[in-house]
One Martini backbone bead per residue (centre of mass of N, CA, C, O) as a GRO file, in nm:
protein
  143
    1UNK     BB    1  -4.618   7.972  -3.458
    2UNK     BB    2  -4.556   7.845  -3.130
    3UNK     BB    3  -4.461   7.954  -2.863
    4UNK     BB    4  -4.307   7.842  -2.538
    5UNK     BB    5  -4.537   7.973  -2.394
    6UNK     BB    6  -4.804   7.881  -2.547
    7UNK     BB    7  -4.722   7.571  -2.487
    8UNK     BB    8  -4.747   7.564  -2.203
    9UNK     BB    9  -5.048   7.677  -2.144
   10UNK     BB   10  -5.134   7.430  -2.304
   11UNK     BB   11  -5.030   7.240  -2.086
   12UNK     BB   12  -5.174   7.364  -1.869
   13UNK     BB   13  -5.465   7.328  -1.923
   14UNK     BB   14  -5.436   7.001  -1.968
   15UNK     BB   15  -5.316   6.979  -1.655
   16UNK     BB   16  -5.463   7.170  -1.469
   17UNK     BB   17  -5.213   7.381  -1.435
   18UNK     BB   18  -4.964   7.210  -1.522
   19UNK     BB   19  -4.648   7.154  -1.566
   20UNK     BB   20  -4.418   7.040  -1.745
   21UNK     BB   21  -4.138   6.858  -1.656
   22UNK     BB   22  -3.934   6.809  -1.955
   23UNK     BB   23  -3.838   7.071  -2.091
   24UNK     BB   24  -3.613   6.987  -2.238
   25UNK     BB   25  -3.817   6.882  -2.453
   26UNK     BB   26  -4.025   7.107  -2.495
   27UNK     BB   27  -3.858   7.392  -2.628
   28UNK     BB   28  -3.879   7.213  -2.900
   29UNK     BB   29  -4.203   7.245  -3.013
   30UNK     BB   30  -4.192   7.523  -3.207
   31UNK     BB   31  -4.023   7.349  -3.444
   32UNK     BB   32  -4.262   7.065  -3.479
   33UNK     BB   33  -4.499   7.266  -3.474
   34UNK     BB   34  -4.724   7.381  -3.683
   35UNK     BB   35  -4.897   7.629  -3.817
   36UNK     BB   36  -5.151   7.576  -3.545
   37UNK     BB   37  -5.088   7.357  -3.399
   38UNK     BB   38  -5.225   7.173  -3.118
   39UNK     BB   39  -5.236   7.060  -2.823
   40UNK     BB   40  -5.413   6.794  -2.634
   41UNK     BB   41  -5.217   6.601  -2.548
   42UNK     BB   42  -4.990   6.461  -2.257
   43UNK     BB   43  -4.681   6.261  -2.189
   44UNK     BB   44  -4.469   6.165  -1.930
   45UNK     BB   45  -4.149   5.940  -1.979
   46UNK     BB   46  -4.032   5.617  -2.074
   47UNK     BB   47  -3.757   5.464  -2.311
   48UNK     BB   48  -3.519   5.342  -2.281
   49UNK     BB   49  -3.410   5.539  -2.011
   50UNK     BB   50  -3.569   5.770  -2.163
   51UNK     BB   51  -3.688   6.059  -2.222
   52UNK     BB   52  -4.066   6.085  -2.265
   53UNK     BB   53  -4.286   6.248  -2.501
   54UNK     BB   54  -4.632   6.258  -2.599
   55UNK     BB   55  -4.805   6.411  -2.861
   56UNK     BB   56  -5.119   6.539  -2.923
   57UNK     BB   57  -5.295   6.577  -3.202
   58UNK     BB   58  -5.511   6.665  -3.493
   59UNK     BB   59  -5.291   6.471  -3.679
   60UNK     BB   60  -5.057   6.364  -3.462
   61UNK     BB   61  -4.772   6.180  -3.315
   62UNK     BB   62  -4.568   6.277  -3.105
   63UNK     BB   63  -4.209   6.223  -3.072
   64UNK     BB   64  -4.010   6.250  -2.781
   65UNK     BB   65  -3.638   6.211  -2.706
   66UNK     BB   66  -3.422   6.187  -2.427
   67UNK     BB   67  -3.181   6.210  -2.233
   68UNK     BB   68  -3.154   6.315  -1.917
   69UNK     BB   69  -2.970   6.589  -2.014
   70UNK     BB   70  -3.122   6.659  -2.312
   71UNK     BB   71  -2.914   6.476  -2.511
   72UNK     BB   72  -3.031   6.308  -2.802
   73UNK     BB   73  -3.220   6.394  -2.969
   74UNK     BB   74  -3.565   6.247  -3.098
   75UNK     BB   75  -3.835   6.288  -3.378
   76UNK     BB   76  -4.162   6.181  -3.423
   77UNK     BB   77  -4.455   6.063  -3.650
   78UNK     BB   78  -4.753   5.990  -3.631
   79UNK     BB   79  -5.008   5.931  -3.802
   80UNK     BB   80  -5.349   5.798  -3.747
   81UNK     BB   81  -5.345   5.603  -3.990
   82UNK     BB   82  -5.087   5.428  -3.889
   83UNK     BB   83  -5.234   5.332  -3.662
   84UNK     BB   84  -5.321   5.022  -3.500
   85UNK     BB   85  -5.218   5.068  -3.184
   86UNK     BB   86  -5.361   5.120  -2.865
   87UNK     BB   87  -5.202   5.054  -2.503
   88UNK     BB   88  -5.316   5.005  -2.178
   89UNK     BB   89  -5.117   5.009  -1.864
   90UNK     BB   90  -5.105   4.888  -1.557
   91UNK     BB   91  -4.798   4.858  -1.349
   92UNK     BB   92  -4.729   5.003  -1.055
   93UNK     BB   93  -4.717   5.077  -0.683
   94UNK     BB   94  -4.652   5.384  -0.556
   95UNK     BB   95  -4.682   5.623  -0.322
   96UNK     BB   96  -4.826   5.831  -0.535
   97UNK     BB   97  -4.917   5.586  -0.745
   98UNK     BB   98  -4.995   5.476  -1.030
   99UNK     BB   99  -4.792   5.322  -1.319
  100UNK     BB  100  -4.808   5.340  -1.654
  101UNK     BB  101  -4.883   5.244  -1.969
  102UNK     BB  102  -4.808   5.354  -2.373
  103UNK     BB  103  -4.869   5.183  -2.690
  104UNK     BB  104  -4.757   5.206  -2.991
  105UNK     BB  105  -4.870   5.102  -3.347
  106UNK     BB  106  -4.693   5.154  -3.616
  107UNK     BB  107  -4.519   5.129  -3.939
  108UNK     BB  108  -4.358   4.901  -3.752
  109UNK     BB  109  -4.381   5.017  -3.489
  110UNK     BB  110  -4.308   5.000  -3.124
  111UNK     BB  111  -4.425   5.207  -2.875
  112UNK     BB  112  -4.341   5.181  -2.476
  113UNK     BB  113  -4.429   5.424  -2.238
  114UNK     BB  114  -4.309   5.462  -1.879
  115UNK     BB  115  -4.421   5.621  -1.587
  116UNK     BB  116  -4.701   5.686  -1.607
  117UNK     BB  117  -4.938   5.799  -1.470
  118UNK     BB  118  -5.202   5.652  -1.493
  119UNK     BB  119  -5.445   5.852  -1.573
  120UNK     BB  120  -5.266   5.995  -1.786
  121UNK     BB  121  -5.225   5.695  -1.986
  122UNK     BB  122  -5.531   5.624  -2.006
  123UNK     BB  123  -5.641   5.876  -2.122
  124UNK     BB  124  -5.511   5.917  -2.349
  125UNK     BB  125  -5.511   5.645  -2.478
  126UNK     BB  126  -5.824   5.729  -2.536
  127UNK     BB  127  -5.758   5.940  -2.726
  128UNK     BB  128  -5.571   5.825  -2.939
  129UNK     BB  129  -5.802   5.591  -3.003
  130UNK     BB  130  -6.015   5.799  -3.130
  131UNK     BB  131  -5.887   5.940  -3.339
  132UNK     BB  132  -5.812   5.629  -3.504
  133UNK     BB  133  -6.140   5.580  -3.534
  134UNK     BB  134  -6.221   5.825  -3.671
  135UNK     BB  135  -6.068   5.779  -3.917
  136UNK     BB  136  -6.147   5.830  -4.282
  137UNK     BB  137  -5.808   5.699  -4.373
  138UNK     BB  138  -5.792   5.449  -4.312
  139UNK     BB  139  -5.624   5.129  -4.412
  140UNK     BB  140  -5.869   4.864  -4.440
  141UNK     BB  141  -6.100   5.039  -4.358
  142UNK     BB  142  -6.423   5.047  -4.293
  143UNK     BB  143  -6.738   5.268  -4.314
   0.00000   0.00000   0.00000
């Protein structure tokens, strides 16, 4: 299991030395994270108005969420296999620079996570996209 030490590193490495901003959030991924399992991509951003991070690692997508106090946690998760559809949207242009989102599809669930700066919402949705493309159990598709 990876200390929030460990999990901080590997966030600050992916995200070019910067850290994390959701704390409230991040503090959680030692208990939700498997023995092994590495962070590859994150972002940050809202979900219905509450606090959400979006963790890719190499077998599934984590989803935190949570009120802005950081209380009223719920987490979930979906296989690479599960997911139908990954959308990346550019939203709003703000002082600091435009503002996408990335909807993620499957298993019946949709989820739309806004406010994340645009780069990195592009970025992710693409790593996300390659993930479920290389899968060689997904139902459904030929190979």
């Amino acid at each position: 299991m990876s200390t929030l030490e460990e999990i901080n590193q590997q966030i600050a490495f992916i995200n070019g030395g910067k850290p994390a901003g959701f704390q409230s959030l991040i503090k959680y991924l030692p208990g939700i994270l498997n023995p092994g399992e590495e962070i590859e991509a994150l972002v940050e951003g809202s979900f219905n108005d509450d606090l959400m991070v979006l963790v890719s690692t190499a077998d599934r997508l984590i989803f935190l969420t949570s009120n802005t106090h950081g209380a009223n946690l719920q987490t979930a998760s979906l296989a690479y296999t599960e997911i139908t559809s990954v959308q990346h949207r550019q939203q709003k242009k703000f002082w600091a620079g435009y503002v996408g989102s990335v909807r993620i599809t499957g298993s019946g669930t949709e989820i739309t996570v806004d406010s994340i700066y645009n780069y990195n919402a592009r970025d992710f949705a693409g790593q996300v996209l390659a993930r479920v493309e290389n899968c060689s159990e997904k139902p459904g598709t030929a190979k």
